[in-house]
PyMOL Python script that loads the backbone (N, CA, C, O; Angstrom):
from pymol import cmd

cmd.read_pdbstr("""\
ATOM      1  N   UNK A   1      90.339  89.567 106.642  1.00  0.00           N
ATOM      2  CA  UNK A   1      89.899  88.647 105.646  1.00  0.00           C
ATOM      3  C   UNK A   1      91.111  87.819 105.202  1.00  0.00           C
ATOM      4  O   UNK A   1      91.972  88.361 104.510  1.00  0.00           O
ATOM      5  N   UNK A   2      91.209  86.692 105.521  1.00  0.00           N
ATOM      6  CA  UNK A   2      92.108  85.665 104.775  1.00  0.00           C
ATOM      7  C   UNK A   2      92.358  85.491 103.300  1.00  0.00           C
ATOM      8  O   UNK A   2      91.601  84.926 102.511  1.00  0.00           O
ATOM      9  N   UNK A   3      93.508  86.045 103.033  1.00  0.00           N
ATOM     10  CA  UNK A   3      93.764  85.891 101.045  1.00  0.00           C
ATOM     11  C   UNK A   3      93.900  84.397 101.153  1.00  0.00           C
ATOM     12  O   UNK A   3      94.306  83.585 101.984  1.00  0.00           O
ATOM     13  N   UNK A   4      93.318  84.393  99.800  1.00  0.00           N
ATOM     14  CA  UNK A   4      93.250  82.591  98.970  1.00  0.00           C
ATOM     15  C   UNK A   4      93.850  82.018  98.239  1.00  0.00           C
ATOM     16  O   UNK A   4      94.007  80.821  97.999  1.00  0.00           O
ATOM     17  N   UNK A   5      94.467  83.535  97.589  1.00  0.00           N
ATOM     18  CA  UNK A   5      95.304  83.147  96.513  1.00  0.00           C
ATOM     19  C   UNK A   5      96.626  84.448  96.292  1.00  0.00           C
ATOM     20  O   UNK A   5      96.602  85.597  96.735  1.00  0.00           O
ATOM     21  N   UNK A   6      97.501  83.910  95.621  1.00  0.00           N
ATOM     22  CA  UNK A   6      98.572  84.895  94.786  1.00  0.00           C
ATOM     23  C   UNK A   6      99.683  84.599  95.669  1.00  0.00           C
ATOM     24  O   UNK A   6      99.727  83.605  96.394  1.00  0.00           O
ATOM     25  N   UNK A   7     100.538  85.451  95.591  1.00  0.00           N
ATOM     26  CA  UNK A   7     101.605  85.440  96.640  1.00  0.00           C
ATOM     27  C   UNK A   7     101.561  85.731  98.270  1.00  0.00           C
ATOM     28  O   UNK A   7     102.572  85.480  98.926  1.00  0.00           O
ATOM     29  N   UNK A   8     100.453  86.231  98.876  1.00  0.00           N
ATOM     30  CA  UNK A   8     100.132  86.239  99.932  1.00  0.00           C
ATOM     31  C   UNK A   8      99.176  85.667 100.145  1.00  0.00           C
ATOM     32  O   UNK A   8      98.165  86.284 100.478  1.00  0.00           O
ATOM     33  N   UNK A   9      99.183  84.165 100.011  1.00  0.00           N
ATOM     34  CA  UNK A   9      97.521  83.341  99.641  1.00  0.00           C
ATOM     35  C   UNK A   9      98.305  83.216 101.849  1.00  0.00           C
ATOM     36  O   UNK A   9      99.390  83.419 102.394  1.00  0.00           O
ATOM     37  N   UNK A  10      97.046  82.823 102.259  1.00  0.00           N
ATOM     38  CA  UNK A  10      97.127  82.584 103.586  1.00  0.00           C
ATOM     39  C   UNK A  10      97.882  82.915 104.562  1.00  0.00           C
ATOM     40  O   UNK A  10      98.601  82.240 105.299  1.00  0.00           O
ATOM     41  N   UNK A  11      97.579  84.429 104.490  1.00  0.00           N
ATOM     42  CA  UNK A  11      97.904  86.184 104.925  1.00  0.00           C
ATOM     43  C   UNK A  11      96.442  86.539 105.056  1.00  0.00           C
ATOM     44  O   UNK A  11      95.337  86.226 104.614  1.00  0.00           O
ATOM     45  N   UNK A  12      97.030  87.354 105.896  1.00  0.00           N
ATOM     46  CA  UNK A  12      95.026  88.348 106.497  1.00  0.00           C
ATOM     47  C   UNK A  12      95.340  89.405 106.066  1.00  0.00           C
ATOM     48  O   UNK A  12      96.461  89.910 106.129  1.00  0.00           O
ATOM     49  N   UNK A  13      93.991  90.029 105.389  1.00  0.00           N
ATOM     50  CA  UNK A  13      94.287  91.811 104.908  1.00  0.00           C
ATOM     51  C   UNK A  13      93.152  92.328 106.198  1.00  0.00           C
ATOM     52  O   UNK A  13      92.208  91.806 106.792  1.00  0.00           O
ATOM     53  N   UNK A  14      93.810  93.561 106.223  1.00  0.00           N
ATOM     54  CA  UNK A  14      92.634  94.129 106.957  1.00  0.00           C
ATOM     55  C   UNK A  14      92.537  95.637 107.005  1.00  0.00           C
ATOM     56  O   UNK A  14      93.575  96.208 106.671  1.00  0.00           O
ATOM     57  N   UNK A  15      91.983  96.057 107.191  1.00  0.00           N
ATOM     58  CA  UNK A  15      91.201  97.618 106.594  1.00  0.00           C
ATOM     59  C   UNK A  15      90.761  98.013 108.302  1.00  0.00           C
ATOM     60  O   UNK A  15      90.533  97.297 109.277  1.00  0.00           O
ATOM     61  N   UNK A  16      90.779  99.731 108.068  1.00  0.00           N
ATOM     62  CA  UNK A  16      89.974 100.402 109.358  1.00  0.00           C
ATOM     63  C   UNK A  16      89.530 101.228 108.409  1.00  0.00           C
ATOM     64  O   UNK A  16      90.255 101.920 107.695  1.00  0.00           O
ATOM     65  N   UNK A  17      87.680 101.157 108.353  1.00  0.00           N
ATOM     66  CA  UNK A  17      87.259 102.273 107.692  1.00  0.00           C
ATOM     67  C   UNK A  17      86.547 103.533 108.409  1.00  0.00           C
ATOM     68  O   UNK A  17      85.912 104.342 107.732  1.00  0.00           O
ATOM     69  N   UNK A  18      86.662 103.646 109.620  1.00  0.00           N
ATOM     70  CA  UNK A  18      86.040 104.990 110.492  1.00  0.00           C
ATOM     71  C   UNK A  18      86.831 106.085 109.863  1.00  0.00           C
ATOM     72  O   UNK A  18      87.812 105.820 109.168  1.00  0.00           O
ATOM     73  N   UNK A  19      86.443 107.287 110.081  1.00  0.00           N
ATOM     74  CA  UNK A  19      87.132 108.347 110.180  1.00  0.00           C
ATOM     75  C   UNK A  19      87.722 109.482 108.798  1.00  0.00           C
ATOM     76  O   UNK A  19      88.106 108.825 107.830  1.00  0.00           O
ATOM     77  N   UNK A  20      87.814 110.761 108.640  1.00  0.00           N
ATOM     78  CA  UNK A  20      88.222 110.940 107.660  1.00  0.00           C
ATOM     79  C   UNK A  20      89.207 112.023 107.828  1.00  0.00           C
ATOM     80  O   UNK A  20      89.633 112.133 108.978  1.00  0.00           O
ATOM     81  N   UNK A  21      89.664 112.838 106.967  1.00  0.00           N
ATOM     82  CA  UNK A  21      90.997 113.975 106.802  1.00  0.00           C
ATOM     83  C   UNK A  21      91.970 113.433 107.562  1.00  0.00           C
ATOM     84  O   UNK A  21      92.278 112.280 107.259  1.00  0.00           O
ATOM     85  N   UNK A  22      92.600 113.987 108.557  1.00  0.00           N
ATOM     86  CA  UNK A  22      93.878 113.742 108.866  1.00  0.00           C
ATOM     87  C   UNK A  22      94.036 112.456 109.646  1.00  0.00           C
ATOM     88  O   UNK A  22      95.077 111.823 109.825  1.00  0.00           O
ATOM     89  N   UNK A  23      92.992 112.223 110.015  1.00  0.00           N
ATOM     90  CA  UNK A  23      93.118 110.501 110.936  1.00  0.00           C
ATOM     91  C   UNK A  23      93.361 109.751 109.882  1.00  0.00           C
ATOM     92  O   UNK A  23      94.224 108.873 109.908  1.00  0.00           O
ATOM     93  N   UNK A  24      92.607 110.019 108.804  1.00  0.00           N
ATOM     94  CA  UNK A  24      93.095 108.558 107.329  1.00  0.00           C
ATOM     95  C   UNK A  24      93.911 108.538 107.084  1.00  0.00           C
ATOM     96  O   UNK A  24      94.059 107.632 106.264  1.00  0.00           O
ATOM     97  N   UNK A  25      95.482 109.452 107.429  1.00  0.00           N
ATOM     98  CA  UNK A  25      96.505 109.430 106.985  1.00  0.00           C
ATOM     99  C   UNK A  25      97.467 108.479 107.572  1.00  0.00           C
ATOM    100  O   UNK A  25      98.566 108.330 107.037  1.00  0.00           O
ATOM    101  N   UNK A  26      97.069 107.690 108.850  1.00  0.00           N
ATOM    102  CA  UNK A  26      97.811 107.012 109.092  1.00  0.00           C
ATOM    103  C   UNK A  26      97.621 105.537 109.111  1.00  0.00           C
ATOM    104  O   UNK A  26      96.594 105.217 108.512  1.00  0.00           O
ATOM    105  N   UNK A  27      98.133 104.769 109.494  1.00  0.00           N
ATOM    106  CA  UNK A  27      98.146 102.877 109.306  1.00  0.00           C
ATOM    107  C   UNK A  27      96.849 102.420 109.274  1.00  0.00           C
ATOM    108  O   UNK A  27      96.550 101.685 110.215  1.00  0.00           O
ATOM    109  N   UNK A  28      96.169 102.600 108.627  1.00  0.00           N
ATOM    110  CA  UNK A  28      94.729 102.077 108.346  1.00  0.00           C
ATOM    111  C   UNK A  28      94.509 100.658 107.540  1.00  0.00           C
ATOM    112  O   UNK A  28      93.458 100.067 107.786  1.00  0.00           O
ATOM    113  N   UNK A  29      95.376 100.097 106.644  1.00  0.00           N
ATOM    114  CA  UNK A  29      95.239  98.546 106.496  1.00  0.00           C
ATOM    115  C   UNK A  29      96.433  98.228 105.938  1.00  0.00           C
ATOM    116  O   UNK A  29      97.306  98.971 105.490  1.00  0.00           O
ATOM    117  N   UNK A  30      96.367  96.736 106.029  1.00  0.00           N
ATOM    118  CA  UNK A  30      97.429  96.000 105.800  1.00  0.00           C
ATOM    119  C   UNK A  30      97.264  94.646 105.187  1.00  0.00           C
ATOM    120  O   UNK A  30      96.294  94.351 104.488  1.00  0.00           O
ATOM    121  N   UNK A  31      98.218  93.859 105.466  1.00  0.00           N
ATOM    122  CA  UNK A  31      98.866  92.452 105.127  1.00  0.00           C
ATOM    123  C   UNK A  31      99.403  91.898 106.255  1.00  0.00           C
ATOM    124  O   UNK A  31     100.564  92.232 106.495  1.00  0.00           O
ATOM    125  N   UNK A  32      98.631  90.796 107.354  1.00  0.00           N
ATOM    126  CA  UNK A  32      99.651  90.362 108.345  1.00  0.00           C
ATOM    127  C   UNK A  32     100.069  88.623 107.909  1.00  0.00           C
ATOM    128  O   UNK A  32      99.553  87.846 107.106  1.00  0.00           O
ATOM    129  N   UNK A  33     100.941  88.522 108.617  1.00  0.00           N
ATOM    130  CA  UNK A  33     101.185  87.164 108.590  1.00  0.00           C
ATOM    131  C   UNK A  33      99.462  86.052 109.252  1.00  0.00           C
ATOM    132  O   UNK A  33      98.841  85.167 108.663  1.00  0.00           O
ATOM    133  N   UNK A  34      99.315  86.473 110.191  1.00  0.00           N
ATOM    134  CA  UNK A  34      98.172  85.976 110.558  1.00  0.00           C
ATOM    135  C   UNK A  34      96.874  86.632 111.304  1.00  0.00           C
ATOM    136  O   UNK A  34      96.666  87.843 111.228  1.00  0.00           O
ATOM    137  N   UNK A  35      95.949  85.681 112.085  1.00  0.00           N
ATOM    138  CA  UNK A  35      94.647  86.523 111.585  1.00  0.00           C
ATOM    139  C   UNK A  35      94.627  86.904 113.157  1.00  0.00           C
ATOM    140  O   UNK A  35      93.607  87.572 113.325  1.00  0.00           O
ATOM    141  N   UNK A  36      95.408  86.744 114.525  1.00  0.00           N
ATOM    142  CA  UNK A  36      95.609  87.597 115.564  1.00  0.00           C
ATOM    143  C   UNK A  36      96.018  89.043 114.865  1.00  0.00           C
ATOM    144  O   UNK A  36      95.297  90.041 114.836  1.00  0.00           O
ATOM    145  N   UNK A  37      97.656  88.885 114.183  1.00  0.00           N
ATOM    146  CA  UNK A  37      97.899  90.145 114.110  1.00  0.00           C
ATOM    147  C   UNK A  37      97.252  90.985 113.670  1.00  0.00           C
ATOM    148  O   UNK A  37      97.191  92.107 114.173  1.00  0.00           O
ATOM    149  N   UNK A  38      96.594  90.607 112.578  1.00  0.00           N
ATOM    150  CA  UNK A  38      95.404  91.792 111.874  1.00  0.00           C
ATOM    151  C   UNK A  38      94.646  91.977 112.859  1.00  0.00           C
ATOM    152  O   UNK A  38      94.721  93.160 113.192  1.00  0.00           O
ATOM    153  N   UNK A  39      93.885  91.349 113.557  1.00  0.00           N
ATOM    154  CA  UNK A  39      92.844  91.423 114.987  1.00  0.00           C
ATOM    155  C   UNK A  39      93.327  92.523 115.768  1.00  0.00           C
ATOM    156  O   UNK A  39      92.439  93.279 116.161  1.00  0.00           O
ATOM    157  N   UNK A  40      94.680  92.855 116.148  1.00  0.00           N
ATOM    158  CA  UNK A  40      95.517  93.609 116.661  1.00  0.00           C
ATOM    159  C   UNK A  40      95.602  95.019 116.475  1.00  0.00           C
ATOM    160  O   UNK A  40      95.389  95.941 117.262  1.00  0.00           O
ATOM    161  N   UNK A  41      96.157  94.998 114.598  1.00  0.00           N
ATOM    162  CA  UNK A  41      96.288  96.098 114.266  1.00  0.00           C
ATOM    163  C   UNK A  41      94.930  97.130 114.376  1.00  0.00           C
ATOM    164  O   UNK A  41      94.786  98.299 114.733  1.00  0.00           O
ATOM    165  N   UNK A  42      93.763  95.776 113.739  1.00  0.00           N
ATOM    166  CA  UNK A  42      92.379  96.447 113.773  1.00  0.00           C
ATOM    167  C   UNK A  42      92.049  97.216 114.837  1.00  0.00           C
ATOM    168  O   UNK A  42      91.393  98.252 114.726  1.00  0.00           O
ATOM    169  N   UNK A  43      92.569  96.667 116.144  1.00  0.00           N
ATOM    170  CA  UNK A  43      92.038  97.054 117.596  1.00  0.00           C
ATOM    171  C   UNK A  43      92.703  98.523 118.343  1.00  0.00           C
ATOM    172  O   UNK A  43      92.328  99.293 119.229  1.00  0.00           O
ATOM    173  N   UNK A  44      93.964  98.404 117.382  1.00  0.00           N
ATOM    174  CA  UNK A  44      95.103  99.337 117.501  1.00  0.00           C
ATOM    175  C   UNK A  44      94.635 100.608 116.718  1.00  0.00           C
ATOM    176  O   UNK A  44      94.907 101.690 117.237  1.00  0.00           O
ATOM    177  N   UNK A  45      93.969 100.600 115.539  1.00  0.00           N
ATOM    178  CA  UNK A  45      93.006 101.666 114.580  1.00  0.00           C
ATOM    179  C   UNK A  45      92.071 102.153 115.380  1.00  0.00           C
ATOM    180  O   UNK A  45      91.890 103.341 115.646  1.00  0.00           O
ATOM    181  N   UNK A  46      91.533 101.324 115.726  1.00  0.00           N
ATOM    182  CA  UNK A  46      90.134 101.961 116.517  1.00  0.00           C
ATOM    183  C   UNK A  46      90.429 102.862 118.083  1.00  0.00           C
ATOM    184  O   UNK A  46      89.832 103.907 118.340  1.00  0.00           O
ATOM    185  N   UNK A  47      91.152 102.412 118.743  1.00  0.00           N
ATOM    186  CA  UNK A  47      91.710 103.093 119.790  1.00  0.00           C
ATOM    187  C   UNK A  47      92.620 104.346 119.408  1.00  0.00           C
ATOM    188  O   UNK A  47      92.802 105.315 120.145  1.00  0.00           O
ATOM    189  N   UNK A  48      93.060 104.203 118.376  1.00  0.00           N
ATOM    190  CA  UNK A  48      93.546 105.779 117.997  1.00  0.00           C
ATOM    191  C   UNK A  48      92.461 106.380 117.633  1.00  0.00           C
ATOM    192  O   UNK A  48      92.286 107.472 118.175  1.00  0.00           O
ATOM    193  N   UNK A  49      91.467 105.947 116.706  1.00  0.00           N
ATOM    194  CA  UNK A  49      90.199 106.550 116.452  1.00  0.00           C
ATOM    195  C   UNK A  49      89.539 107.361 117.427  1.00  0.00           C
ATOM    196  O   UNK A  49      89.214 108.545 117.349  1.00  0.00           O
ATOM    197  N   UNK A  50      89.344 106.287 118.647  1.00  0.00           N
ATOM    198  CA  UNK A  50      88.428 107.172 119.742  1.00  0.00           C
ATOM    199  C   UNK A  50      89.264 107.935 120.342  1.00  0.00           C
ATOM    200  O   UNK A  50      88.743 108.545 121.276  1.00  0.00           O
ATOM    201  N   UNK A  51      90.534 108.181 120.155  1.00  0.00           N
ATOM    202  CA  UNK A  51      91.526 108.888 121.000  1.00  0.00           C
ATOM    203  C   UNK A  51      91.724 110.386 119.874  1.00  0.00           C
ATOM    204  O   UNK A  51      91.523 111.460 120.441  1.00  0.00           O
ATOM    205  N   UNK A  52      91.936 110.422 119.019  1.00  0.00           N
ATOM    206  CA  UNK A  52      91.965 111.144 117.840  1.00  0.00           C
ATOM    207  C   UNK A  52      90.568 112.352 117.702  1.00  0.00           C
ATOM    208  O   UNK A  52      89.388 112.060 117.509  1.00  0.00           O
ATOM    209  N   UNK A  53      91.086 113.569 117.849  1.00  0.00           N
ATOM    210  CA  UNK A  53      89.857 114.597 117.739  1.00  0.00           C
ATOM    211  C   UNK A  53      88.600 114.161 116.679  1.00  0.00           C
ATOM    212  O   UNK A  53      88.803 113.340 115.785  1.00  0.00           O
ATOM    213  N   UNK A  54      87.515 114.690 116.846  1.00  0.00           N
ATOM    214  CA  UNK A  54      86.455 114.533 115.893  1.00  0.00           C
ATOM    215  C   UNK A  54      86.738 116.033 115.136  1.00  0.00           C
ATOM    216  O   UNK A  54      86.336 115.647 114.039  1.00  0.00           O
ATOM    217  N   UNK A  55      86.957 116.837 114.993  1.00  0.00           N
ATOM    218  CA  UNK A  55      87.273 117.565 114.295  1.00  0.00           C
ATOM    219  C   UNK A  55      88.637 117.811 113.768  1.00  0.00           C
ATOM    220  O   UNK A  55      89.181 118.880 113.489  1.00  0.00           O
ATOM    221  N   UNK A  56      89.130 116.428 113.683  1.00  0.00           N
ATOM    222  CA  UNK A  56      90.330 116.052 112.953  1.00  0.00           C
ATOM    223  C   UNK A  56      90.007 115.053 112.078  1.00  0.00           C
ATOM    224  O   UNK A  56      90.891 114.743 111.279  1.00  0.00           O
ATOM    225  N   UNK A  57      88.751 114.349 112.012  1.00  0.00           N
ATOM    226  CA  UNK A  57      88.662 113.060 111.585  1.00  0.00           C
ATOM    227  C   UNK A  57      88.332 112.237 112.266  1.00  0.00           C
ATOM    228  O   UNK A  57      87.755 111.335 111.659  1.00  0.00           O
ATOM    229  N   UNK A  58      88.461 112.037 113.738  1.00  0.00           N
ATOM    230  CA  UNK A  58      88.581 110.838 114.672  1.00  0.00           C
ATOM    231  C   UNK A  58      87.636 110.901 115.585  1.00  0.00           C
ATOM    232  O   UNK A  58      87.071 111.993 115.641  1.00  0.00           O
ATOM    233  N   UNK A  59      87.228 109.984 116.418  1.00  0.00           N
ATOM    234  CA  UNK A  59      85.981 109.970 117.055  1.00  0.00           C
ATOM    235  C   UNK A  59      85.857 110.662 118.175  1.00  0.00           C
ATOM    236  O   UNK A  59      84.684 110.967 118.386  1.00  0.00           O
ATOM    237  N   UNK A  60      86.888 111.169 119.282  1.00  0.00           N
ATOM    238  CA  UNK A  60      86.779 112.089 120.117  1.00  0.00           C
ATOM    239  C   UNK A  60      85.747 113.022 120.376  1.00  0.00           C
ATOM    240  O   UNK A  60      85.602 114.004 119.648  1.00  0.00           O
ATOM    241  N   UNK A  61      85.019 112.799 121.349  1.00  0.00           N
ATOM    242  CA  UNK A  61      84.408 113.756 121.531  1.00  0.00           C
ATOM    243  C   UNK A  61      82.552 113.568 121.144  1.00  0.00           C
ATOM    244  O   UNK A  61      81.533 114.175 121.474  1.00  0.00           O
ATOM    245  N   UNK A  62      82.839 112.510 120.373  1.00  0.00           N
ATOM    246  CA  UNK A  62      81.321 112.069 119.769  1.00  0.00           C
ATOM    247  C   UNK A  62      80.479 111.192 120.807  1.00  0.00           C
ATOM    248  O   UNK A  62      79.352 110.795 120.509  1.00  0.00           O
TER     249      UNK A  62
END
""", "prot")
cmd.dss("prot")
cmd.show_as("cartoon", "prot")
cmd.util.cbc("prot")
cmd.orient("prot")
């Protein structure tokens, strides 16, 4: 999502909301300079996701 305003007005935030316990503990959202890199990181969340046990949190196995 593109910020509009404040000090990071036209910066992308972006969020990964799958998953819970120990998978949430790591890089799940941010602040990028632009709206590839967030695209990136997003794509980068989800592939740990499906790589990441389901009885850790992560989608493995489902």
């Amino acid at each position: 999502m593109k910020i509009d305003g404040g000090p990071e007005k036209n910066k992308w935030e972006w969020s990964f909301q799958l998953g819970h316990s120990d998978f949430r503990r790591g890089d799940l959202s941010g602040v990028e300079d632009n709206k590839q890199e967030a695209a990136d990181k997003i794509k980068a969340a989800f592939a740990r996701y499906l790589e990441y046990p389901s009885d850790k949190g992560g989608g493995s196995g489902l």
